[in-house]
ROBAKE-791919 format. One record per residue: residue in three letters; chain; x, y negated, z of N, C-alpha, C in turn. Coordinates in nm, 2 decimals, always signed. Layout:
! ROBAKE-791919
+------+------+--------+--------+--------+--------+--------+--------+--------+--------+--------+
| palo | kenu |    n.X |    n.Y |    n.Z |   ca.X |   ca.Y |   ca.Z |    c.X |    c.Y |    c.Z |
+------+------+--------+--------+--------+--------+--------+--------+--------+--------+--------+
|  ALA |    A |      X |      Y |      Z |      X |      Y |      Z |      X |      Y |      Z |
...
+------+------+--------+--------+--------+--------+--------+--------+--------+--------+--------+
//
This chain:
! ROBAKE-791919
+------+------+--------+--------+--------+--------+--------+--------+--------+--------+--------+
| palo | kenu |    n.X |    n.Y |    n.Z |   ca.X |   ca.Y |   ca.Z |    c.X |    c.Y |    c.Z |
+------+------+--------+--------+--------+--------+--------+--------+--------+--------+--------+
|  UNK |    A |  -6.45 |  +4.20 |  -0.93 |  -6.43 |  +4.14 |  -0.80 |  -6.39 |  +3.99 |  -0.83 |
|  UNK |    A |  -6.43 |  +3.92 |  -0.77 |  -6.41 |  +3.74 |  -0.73 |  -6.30 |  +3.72 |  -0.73 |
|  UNK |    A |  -6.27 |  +3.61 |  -0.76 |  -6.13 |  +3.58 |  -0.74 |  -6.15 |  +3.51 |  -0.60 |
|  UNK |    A |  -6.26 |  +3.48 |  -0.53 |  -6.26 |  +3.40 |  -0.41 |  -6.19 |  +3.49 |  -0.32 |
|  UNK |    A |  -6.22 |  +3.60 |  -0.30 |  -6.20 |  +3.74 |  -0.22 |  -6.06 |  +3.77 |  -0.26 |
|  UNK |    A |  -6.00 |  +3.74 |  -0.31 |  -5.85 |  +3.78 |  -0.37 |  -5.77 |  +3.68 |  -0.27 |
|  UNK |    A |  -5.83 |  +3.55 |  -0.33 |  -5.70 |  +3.43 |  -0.24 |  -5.80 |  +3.48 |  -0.07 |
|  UNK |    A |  -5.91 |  +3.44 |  -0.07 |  -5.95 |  +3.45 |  +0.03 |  -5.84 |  +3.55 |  +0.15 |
|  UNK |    A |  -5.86 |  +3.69 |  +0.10 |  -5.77 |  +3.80 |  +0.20 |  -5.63 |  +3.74 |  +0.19 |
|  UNK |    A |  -5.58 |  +3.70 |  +0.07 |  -5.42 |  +3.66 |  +0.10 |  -5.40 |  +3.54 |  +0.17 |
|  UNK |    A |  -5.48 |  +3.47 |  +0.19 |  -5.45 |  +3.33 |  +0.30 |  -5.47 |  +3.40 |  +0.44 |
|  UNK |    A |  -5.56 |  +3.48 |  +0.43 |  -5.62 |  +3.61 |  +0.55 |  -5.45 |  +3.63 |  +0.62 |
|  UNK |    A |  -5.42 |  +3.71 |  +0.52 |  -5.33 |  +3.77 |  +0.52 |  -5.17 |  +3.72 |  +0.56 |
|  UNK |    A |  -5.18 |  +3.62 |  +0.51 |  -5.07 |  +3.49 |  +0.56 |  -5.13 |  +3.42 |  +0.70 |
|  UNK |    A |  -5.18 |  +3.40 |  +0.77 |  -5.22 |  +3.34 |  +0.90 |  -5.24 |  +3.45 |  +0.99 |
|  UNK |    A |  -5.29 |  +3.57 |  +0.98 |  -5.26 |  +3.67 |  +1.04 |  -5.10 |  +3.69 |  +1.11 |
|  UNK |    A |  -4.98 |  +3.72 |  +0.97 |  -4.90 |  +3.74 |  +0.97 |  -4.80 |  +3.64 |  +1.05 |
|  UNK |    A |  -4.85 |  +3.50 |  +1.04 |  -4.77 |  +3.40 |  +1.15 |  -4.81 |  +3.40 |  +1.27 |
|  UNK |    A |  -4.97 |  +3.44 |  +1.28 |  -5.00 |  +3.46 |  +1.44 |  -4.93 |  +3.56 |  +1.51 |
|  UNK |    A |  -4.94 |  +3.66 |  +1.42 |  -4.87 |  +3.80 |  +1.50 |  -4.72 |  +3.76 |  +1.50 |
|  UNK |    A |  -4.68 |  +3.69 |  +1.43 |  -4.48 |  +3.64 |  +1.44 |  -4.49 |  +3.59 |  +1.60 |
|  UNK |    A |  -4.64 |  +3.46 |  +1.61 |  -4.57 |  +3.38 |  +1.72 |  -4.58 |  +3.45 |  +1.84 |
|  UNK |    A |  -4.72 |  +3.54 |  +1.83 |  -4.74 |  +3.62 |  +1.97 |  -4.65 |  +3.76 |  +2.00 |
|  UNK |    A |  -4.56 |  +3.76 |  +1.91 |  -4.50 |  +3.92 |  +1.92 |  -4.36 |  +3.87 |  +1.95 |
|  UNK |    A |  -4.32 |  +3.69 |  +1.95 |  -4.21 |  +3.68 |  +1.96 |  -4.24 |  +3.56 |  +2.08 |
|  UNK |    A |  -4.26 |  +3.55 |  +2.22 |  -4.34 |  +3.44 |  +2.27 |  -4.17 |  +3.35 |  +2.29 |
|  UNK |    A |  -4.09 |  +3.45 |  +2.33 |  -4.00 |  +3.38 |  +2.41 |  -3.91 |  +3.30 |  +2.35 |
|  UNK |    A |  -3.95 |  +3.32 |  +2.21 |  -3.82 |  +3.24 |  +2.12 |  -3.87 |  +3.11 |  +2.05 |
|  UNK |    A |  -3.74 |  +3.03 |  +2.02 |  -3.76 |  +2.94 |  +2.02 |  -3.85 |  +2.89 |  +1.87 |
|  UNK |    A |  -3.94 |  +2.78 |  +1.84 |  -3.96 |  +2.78 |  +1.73 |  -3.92 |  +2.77 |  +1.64 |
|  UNK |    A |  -3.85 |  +2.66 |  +1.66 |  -3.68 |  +2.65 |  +1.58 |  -3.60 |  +2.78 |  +1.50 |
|  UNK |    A |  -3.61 |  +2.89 |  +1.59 |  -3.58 |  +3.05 |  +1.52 |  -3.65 |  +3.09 |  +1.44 |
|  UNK |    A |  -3.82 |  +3.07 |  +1.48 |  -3.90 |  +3.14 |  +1.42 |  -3.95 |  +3.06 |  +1.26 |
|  UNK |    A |  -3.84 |  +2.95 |  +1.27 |  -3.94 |  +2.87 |  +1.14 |  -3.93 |  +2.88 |  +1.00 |
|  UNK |    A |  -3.79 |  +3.00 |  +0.94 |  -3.77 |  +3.03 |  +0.85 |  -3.86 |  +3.17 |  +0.80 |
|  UNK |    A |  -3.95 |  +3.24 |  +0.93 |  -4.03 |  +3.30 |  +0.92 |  -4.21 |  +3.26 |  +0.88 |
|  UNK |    A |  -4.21 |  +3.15 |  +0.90 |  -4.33 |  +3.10 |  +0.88 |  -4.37 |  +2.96 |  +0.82 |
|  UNK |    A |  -4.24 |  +2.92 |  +0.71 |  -4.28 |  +2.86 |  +0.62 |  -4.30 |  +2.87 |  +0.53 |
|  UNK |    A |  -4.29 |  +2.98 |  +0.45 |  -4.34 |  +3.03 |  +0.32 |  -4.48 |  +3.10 |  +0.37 |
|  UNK |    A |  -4.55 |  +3.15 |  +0.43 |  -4.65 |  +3.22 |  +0.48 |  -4.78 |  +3.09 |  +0.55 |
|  UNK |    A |  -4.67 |  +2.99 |  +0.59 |  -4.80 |  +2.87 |  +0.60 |  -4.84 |  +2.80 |  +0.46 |
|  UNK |    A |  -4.73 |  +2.79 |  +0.40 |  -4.79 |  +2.77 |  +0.22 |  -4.82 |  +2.83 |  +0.17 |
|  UNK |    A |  -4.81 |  +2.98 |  +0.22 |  -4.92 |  +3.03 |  +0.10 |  -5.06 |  +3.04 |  +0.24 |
|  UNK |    A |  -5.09 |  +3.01 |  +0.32 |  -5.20 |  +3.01 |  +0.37 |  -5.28 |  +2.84 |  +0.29 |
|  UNK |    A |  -5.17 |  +2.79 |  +0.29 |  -5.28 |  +2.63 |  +0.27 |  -5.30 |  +2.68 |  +0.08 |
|  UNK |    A |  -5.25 |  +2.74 |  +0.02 |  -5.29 |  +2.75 |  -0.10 |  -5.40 |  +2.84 |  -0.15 |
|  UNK |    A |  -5.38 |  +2.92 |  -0.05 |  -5.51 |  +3.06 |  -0.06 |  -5.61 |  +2.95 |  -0.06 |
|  UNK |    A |  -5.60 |  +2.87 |  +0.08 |  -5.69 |  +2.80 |  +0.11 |  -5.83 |  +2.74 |  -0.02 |
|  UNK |    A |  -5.66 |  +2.66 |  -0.08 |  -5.69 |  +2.54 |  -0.14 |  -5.75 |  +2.67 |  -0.31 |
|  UNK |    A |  -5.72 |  +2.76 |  -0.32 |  -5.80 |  +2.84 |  -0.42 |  -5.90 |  +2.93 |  -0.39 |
|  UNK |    A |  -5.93 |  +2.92 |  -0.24 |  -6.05 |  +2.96 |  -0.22 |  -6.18 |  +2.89 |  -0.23 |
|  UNK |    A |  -6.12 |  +2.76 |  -0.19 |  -6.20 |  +2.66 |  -0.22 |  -6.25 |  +2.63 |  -0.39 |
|  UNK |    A |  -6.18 |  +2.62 |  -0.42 |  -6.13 |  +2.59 |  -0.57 |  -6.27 |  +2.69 |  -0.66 |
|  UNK |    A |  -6.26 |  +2.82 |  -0.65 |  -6.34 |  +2.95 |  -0.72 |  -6.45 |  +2.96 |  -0.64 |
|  UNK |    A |  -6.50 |  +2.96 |  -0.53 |  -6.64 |  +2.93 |  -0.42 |  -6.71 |  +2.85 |  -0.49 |
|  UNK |    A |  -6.85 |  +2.85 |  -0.47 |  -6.95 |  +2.76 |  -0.53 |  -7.02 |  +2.67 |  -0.42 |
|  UNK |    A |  -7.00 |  +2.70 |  -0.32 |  -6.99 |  +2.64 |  -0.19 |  -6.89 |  +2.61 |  -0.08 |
|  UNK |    A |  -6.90 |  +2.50 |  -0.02 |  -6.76 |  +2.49 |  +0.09 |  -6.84 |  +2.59 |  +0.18 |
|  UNK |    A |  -6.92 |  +2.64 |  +0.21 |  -6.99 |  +2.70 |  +0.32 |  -6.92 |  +2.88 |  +0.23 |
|  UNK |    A |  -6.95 |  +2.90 |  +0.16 |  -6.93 |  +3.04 |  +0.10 |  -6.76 |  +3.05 |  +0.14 |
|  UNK |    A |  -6.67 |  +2.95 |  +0.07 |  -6.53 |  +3.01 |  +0.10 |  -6.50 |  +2.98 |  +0.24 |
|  UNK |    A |  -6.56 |  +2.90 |  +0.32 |  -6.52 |  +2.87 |  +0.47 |  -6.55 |  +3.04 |  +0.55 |
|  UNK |    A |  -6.68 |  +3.11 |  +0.49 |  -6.72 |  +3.24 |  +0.57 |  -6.63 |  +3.32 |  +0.46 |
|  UNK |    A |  -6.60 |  +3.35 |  +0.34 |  -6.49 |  +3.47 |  +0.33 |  -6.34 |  +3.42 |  +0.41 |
|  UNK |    A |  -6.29 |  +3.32 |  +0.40 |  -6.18 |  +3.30 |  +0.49 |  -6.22 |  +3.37 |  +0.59 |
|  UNK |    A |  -6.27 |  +3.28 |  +0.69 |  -6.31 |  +3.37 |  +0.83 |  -6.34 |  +3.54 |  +0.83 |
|  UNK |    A |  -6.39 |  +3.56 |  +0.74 |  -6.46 |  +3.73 |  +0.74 |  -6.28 |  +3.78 |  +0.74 |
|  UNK |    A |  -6.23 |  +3.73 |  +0.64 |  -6.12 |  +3.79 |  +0.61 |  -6.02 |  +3.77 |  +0.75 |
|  UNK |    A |  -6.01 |  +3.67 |  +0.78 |  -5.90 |  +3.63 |  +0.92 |  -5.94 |  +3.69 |  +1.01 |
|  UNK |    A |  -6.08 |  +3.74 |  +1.04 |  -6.11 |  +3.81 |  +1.14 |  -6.09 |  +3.91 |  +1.19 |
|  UNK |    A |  -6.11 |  +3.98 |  +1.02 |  -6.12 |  +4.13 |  +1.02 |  -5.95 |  +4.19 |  +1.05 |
|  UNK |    A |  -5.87 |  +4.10 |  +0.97 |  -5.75 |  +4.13 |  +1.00 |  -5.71 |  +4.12 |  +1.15 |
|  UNK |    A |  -5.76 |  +4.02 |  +1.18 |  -5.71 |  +3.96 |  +1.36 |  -5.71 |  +4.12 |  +1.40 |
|  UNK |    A |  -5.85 |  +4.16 |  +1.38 |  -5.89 |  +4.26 |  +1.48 |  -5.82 |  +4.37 |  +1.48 |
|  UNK |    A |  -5.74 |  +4.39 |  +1.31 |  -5.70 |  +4.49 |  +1.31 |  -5.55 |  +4.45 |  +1.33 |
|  UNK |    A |  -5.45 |  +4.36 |  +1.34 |  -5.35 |  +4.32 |  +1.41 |  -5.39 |  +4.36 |  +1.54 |
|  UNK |    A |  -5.45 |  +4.28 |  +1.58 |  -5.45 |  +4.26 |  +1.78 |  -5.47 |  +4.44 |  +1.83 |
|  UNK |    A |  -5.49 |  +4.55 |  +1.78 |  -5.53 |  +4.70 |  +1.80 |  -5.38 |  +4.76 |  +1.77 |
|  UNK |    A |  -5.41 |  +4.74 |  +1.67 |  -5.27 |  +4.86 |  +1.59 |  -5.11 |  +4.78 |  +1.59 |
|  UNK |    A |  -5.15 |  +4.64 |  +1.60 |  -4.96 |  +4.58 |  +1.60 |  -4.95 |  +4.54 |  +1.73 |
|  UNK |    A |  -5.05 |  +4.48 |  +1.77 |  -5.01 |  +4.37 |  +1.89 |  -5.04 |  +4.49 |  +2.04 |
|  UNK |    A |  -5.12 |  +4.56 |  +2.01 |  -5.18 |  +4.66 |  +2.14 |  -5.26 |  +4.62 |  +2.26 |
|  UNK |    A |  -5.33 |  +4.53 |  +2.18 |  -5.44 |  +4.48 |  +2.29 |  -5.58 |  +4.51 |  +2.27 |
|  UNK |    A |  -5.63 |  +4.53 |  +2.41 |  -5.75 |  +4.58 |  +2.42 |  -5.84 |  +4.49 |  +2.34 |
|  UNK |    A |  -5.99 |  +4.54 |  +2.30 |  -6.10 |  +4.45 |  +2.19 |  -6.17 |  +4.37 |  +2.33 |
|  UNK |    A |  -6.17 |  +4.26 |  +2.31 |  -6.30 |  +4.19 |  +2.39 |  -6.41 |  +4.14 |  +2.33 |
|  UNK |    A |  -6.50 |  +4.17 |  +2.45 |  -6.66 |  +4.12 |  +2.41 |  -6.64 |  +4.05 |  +2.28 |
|  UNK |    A |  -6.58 |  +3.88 |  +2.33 |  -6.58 |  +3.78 |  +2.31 |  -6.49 |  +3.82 |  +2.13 |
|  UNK |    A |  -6.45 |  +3.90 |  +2.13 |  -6.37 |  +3.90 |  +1.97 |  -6.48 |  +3.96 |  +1.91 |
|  UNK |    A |  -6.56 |  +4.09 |  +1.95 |  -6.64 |  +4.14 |  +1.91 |  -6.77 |  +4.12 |  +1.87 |
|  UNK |    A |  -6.79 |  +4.02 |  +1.92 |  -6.95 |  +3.97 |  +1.93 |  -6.92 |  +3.80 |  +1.78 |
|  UNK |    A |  -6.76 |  +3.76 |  +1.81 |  -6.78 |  +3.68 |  +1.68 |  -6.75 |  +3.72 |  +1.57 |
|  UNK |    A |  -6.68 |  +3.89 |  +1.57 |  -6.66 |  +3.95 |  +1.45 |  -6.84 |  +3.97 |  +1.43 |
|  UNK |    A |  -6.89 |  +4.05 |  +1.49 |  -7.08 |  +4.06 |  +1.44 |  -7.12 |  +3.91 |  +1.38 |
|  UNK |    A |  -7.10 |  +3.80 |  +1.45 |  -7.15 |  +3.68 |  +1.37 |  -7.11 |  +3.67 |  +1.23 |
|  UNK |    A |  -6.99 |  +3.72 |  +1.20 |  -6.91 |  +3.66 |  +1.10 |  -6.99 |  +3.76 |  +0.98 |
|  UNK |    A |  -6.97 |  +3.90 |  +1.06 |  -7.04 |  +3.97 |  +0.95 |  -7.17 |  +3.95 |  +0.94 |
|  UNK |    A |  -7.26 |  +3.92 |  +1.02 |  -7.39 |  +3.85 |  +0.95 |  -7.40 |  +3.72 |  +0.91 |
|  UNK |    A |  -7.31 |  +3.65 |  +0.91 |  -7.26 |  +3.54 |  +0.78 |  -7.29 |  +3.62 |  +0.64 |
|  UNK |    A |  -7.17 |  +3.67 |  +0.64 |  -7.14 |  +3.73 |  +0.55 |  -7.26 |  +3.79 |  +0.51 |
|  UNK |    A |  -7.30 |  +3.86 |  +0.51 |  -7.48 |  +3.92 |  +0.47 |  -7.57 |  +3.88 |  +0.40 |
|  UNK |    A |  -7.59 |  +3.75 |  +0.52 |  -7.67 |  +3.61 |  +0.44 |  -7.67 |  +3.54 |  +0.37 |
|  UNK |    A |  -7.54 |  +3.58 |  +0.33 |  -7.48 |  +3.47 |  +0.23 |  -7.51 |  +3.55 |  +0.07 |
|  UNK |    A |  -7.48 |  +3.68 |  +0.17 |  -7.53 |  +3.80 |  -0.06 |  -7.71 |  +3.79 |  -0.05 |
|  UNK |    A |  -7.79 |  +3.74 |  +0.05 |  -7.90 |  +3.75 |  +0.00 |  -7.96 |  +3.65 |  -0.10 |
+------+------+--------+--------+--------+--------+--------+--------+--------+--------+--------+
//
């Protein structure tokens, strides 16, 4: 396995995890929320910056980030957050996965 796909899901994984902080906690202040989402925004800019780094393309690590942020989104926004799927999420998860596709041919 790539190491692109390793940082890739863990920056995934870290942006996920702040989105679901901000939307599961709307009413508080940010100020509260910011000892929760500073370590998790550095490690998103570093996944970043070593996804970049091991990709052979900016186009290849730009679509596993996304494949990865998505897939998580979708599976946050269902099982943590309790929101219904829309069209509109589902139709750019399909693009992403035929990114993804095109990219192993």
């Amino acid at each position: 396995m790539s190491y692109i796909y390793i940082w890739g899901f863990l920056s995934g994984v870290c942006a996920v995890f702040c989105e679901v902080v901000f939307r599961k906690y709307l009413g508080v202040s940010y100020i509260h929320l910011l000892p929760y989402i500073i370590i998790p925004a550095i490690g998103i800019n570093y996944g970043i910056y070593k996804t970049m780094s091991y990709a052979n393309h900016f186009l290849e690590a730009v679509i596993v980030f996304s494949f990865a942020t998505a897939t998580l989104r979708l599976l946050s926004a269902t099982l943590i957050l309790h929101e219904p799927l829309t069209i509109q999420m589902l139709v750019a998860y399909g693009l992403l996965v035929s990114a993804q596709f095109v990219r192993g041919i």
